[in-house]
KOLSE-818483 format. One record per residue (C-alpha): residue number from 1; x negated, y, z negated; residue in three letters. Coordinates in Angstrom, 3 decimals. Each point is the difference from the previous one (the first is absolute). Layout:
N
+-----+----------+----------+----------+---------+
| num |       px |       py |       pz | residuo |
+-----+----------+----------+----------+---------+
| NUM |        X |        Y |        Z |     Ala |
...
+-----+----------+----------+----------+---------+
***
This chain:
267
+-----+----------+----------+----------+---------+
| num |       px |       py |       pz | residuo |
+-----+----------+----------+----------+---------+
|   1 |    6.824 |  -24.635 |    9.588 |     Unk |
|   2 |   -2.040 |    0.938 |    3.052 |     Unk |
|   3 |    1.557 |    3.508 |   -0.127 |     Unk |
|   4 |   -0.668 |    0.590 |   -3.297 |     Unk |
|   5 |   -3.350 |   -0.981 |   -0.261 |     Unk |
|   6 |   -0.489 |    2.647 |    3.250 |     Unk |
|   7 |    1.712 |    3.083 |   -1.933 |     Unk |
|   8 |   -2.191 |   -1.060 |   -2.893 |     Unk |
|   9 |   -2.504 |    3.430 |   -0.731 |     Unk |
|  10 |   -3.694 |   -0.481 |    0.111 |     Unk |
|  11 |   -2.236 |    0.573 |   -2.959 |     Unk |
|  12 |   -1.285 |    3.467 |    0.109 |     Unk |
|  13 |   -3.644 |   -0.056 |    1.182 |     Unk |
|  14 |   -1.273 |    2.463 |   -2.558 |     Unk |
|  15 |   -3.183 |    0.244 |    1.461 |     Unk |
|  16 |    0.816 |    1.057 |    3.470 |     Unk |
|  17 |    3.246 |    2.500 |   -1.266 |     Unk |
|  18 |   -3.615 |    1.542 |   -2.314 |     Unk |
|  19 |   -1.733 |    0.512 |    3.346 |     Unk |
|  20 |    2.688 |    0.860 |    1.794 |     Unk |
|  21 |    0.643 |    2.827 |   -2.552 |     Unk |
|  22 |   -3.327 |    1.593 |    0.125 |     Unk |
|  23 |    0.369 |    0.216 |    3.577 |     Unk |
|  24 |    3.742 |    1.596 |   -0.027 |     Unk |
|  25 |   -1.587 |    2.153 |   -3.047 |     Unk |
|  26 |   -2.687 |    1.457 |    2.738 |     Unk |
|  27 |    1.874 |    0.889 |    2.640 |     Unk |
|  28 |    2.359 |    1.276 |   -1.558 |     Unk |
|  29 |   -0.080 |    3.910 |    1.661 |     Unk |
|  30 |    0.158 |    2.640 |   -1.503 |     Unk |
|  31 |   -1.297 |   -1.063 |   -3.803 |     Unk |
|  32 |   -0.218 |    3.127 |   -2.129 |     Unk |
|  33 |   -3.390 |    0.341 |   -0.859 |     Unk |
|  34 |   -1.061 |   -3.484 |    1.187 |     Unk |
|  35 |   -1.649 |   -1.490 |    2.908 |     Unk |
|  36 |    2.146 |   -1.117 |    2.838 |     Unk |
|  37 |    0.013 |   -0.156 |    3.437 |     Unk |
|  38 |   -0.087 |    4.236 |    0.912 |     Unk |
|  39 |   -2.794 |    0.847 |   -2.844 |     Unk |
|  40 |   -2.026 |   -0.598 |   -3.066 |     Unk |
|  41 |    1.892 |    1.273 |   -2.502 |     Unk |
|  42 |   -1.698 |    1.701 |   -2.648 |     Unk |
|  43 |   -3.196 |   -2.747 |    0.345 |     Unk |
|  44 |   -2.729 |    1.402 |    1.280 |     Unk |
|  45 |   -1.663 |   -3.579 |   -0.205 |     Unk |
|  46 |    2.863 |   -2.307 |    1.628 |     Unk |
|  47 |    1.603 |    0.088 |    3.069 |     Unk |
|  48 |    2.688 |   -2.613 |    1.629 |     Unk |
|  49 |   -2.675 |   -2.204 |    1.706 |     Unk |
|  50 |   -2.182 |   -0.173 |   -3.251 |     Unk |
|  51 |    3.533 |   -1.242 |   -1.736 |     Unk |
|  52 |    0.109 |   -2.671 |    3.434 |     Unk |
|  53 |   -3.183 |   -1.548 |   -1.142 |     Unk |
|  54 |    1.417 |   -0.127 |   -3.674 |     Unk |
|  55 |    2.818 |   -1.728 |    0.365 |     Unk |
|  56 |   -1.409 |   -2.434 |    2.527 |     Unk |
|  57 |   -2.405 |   -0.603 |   -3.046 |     Unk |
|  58 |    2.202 |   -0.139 |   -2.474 |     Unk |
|  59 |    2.753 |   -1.862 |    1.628 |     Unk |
|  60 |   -1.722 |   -3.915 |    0.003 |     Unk |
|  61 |   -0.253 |    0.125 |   -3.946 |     Unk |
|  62 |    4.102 |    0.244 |   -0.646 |     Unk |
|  63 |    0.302 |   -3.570 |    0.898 |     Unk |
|  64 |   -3.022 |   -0.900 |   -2.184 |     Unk |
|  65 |    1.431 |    1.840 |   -2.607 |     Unk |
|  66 |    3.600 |   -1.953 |    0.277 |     Unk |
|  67 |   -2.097 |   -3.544 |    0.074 |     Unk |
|  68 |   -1.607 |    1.359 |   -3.209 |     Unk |
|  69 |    3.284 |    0.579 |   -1.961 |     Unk |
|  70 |    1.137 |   -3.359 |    1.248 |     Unk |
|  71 |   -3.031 |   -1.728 |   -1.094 |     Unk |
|  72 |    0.787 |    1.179 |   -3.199 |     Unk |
|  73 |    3.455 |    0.237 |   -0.713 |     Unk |
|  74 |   -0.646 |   -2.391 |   -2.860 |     Unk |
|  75 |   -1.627 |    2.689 |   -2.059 |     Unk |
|  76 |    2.386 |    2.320 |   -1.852 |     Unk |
|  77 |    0.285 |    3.425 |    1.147 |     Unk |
|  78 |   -2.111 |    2.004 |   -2.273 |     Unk |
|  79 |   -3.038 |   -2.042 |    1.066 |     Unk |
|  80 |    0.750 |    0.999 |    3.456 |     Unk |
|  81 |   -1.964 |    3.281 |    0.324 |     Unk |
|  82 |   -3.639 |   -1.787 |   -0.623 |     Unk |
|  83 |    0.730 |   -1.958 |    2.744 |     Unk |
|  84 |    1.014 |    2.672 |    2.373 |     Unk |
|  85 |   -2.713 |    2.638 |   -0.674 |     Unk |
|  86 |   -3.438 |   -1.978 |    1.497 |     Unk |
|  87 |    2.239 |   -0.172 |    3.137 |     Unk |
|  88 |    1.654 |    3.793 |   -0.065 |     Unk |
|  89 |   -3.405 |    0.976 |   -0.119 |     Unk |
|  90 |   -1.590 |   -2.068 |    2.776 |     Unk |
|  91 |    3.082 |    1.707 |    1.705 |     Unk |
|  92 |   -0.954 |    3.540 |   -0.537 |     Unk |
|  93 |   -3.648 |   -0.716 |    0.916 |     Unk |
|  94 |    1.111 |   -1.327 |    3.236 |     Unk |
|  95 |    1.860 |    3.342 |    0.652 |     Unk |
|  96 |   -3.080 |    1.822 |   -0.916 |     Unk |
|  97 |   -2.423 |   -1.713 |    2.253 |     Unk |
|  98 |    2.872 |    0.630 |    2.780 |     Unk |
|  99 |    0.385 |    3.597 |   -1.152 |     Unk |
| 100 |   -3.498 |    1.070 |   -0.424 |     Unk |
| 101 |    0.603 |    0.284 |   -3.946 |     Unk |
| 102 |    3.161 |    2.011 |    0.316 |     Unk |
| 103 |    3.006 |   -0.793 |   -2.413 |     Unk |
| 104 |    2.746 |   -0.700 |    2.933 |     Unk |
| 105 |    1.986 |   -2.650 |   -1.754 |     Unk |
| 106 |   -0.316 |   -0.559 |   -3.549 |     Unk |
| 107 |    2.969 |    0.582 |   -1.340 |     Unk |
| 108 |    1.689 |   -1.881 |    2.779 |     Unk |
| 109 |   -2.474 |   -3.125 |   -0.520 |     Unk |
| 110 |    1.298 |    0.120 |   -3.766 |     Unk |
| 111 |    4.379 |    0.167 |    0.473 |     Unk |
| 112 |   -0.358 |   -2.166 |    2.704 |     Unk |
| 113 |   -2.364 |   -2.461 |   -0.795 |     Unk |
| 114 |    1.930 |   -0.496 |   -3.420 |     Unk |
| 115 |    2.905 |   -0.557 |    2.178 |     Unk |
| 116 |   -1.623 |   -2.285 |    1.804 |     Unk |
| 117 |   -1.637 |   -1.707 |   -2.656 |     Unk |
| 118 |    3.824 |   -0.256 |   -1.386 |     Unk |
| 119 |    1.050 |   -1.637 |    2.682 |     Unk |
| 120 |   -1.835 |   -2.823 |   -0.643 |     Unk |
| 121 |    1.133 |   -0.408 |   -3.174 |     Unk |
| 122 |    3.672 |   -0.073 |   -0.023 |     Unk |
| 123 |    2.043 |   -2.668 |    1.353 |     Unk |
| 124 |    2.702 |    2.585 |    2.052 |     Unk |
| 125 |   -1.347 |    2.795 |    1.655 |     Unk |
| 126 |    1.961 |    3.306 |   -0.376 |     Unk |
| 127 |   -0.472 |    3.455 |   -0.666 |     Unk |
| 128 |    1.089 |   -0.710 |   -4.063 |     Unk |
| 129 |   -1.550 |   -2.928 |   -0.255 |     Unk |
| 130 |   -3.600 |    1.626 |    0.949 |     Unk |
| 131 |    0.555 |    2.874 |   -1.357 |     Unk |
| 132 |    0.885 |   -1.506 |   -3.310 |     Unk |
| 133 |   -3.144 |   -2.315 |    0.539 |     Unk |
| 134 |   -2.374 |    3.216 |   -0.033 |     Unk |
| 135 |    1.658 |    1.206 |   -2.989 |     Unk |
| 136 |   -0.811 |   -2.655 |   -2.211 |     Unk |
| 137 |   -3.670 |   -0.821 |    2.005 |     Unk |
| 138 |   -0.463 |    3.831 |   -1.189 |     Unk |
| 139 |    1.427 |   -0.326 |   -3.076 |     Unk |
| 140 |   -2.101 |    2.808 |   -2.396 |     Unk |
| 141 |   -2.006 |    0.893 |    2.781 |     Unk |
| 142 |    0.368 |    4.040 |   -1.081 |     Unk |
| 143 |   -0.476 |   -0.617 |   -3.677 |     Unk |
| 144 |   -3.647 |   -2.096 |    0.579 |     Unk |
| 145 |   -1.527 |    2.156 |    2.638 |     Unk |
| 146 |    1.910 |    3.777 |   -0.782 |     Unk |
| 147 |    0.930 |    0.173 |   -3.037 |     Unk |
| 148 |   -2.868 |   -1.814 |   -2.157 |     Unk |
| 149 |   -2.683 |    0.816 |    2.063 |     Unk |
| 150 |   -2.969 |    1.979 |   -1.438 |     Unk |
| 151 |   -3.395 |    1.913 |    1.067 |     Unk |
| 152 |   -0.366 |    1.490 |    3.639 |     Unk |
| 153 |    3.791 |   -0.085 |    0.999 |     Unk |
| 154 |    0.738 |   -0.220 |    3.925 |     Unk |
| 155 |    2.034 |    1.802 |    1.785 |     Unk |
| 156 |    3.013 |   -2.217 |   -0.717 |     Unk |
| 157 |   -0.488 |    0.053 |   -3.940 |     Unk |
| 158 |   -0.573 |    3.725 |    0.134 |     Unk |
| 159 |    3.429 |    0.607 |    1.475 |     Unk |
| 160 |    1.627 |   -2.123 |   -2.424 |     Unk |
| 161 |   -1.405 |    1.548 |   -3.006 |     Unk |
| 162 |    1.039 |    3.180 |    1.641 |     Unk |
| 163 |    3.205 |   -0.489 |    1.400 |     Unk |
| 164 |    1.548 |   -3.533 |   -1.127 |     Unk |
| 165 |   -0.830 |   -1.041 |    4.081 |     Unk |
| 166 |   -0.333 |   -4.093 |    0.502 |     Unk |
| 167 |   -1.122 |    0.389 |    3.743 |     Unk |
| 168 |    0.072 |   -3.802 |    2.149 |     Unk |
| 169 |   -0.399 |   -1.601 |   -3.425 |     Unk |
| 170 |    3.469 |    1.520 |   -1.349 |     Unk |
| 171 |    1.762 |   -0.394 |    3.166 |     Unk |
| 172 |   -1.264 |   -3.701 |    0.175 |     Unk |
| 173 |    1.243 |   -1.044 |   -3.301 |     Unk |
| 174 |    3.220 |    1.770 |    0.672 |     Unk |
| 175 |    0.611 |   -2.791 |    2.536 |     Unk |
| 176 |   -0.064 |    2.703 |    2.654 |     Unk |
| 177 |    2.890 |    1.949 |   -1.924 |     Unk |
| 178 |   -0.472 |    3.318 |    2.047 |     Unk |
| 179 |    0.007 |   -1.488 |    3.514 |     Unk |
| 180 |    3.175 |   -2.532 |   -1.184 |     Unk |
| 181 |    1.543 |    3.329 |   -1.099 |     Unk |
| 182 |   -0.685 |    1.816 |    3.108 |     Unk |
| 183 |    0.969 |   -2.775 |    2.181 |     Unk |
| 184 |    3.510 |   -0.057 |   -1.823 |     Unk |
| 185 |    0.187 |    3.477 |    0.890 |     Unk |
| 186 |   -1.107 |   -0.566 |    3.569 |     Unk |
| 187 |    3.191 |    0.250 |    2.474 |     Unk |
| 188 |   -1.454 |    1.457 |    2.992 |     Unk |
| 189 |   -2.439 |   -2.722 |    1.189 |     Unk |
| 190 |   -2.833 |    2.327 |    0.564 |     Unk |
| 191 |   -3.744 |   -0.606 |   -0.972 |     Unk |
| 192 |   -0.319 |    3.796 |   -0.383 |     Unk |
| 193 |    3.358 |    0.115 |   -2.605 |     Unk |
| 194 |   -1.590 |   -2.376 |   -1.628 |     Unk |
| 195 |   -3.399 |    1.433 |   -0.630 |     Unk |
| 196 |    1.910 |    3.207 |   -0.499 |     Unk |
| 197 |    1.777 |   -2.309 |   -2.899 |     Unk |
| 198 |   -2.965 |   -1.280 |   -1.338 |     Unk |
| 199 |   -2.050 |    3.464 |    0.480 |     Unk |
| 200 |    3.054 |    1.850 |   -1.972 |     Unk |
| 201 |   -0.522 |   -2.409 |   -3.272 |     Unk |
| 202 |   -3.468 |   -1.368 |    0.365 |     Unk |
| 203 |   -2.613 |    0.733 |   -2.959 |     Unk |
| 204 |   -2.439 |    0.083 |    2.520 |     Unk |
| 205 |   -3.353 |    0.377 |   -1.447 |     Unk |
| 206 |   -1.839 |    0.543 |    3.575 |     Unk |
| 207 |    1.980 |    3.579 |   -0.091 |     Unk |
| 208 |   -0.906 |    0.404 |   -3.694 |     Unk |
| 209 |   -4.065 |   -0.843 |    0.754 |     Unk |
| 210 |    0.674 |    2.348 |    2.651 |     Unk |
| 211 |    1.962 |    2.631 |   -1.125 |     Unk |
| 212 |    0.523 |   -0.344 |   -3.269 |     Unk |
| 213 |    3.474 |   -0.353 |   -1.684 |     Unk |
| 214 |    1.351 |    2.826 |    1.715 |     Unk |
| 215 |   -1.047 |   -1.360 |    3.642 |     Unk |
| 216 |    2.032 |   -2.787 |   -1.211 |     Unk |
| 217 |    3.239 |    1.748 |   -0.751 |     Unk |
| 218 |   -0.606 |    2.021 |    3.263 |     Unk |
| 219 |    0.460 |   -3.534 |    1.648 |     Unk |
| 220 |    2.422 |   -1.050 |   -1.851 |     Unk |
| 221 |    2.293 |    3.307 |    0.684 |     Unk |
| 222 |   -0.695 |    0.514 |    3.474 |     Unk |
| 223 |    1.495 |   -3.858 |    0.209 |     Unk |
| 224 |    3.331 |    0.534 |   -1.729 |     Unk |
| 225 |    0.204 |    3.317 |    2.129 |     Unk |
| 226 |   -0.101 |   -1.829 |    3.012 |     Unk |
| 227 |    2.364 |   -3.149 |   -0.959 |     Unk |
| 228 |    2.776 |    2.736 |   -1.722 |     Unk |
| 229 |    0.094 |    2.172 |    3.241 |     Unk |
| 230 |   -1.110 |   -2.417 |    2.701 |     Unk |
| 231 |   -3.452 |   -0.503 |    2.600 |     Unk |
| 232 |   -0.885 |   -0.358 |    3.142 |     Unk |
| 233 |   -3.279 |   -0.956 |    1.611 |     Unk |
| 234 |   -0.236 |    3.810 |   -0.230 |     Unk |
| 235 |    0.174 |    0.386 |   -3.572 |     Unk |
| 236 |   -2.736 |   -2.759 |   -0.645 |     Unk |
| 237 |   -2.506 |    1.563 |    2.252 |     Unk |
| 238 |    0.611 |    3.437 |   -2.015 |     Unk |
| 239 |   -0.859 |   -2.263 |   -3.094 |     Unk |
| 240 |   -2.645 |   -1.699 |    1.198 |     Unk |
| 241 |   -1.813 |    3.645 |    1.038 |     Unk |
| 242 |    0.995 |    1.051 |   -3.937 |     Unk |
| 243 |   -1.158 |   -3.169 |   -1.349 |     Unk |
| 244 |   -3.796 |    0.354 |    2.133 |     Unk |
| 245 |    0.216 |    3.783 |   -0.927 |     Unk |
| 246 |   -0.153 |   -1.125 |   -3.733 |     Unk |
| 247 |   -2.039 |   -2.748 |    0.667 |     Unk |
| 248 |    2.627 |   -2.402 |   -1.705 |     Unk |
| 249 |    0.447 |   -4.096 |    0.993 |     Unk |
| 250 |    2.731 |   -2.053 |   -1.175 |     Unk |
| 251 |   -2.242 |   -2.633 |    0.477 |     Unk |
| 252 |    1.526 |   -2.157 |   -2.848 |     Unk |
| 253 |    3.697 |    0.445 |    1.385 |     Unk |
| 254 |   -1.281 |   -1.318 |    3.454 |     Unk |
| 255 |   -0.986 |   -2.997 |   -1.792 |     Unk |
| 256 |    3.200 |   -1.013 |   -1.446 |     Unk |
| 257 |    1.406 |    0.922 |    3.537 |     Unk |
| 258 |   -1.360 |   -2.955 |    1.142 |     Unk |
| 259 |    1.235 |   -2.208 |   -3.556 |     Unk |
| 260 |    3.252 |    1.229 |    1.220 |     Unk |
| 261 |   -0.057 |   -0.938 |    3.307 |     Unk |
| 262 |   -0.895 |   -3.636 |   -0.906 |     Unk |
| 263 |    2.756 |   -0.098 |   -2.868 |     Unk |
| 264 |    2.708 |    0.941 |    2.513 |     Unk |
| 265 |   -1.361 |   -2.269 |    2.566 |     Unk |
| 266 |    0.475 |   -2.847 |   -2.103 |     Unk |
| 267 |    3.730 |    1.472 |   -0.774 |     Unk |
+-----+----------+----------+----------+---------+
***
């Protein structure tokens, strides 16, 4: 009995595997078009130590946002966003008072604070389980605030009515479907194949507020180029120089880098 109870697994600490992701997600080097450890990317506002005082910002509220899916895991899922939100944005303005009022983190405090905020909730931790959990928490999520929206649409709204693009709020009701997909695909153990999996698929609509639909399938293609003939640290430094050129930043796909990392760390 002794042995058994020692080869038992641990929960998953959802909390710490979020942190811990932001931080792989950083220094990850070279990051097409993003900030990492050798330059800024295509950010003229950002650099790696603005994104060190981000995530040491950020990083306390993933456990508060675990205790506050476990304080109500009584409530059925669809009431589950008005709980979240007060605290999501408490979140972001905690980045922006670390960041000077620059948007480091956003998307990442959304995936992975819904993750987190899953984790509470259910009664196993694993990568279905909380992925399944967002799904439902986000249940309609693109038809409220895309689809039926009216007056002075955002950014977000405009590329949906323009190009059928659900951003974080798709990807989130999805339960995570593109990074599940990509990480099925995933053989070779690398962070950069799988950002390069994620980049190749990704409706990412940084690139599109950037550079429109067509920076997006520039992305998209230089990705699928690189996983059909093969990279080197070579090959993502010519990207990331093509990527700055064209001002482009796959900002969106670096943010479900890090959902990934956390779903195969529970795995």
């Amino acid at each position: 009995m002794t042995g058994l109870l020692a080869t038992k697994p641990r929960p998953a600490d959802v909390p710490s595997l979020a942190e811990a992701a932001l931080w792989q997600e950083l220094e990850l080097t070279p990051k097409p078009g993003l900030v990492d450890t050798l330059n800024s990317g295509s950010h003229r506002d950002m650099d790696h130590a603005l994104f060190v005082r981000s995530i040491m910002a950020i990083a306390p509220w993933f456990s508060r946002f675990a205790e506050l899916g476990n304080a109500h895991a009584d409530k059925p899922a669809d009431a589950q966003l008005r709980i979240i939100r007060p605290m999501g944005m408490a979140c972001e303005q905690a980045m922006y008072v670390a960041t000077g009022g620059v948007n480091t983190h956003k998307g990442g405090i959304f995936a992975l604070g819904l993750l987190c905020f899953a984790a509470g909730r259910v009664k196993n931790v694993s990568a279905d389980s909380l992925c399944c959990e967002v799904s439902n928490i986000c249940r309609g999520l693109v038809s409220r605030e895309l689809a039926a929206r009216s007056g002075r649409a955002t950014a977000g709204e405009r590329q949906y009515q323009q190009y059928g693009l659900t951003g974080a709020r798709g990807e989130a009701e999805s339960g995570f479907a593109t990074v599940r997909k990509a990480l099925r695909q995933w053989n070779e153990r690398s962070l950069h194949g799988l950002l390069l999996r994620l980049m190749a698929v990704n409706q990412d609509s940084n690139l599109v507020s950037r550079g429109g639909i067509q920076g997006l399938r520039y992305v998209q293609g230089y990705a699928r180029e690189l996983l059909a003939n093969g990279w080197d640290r070579e090959a993502l430094r010519r990207m990331d120089n093509a990527l700055i050129e064209r001002n482009l930043s796959p900002g969106g796909s670096a943010d479900l880098l890090s959902v990934g990392w956390v779903l195969a760390a529970i795995k």
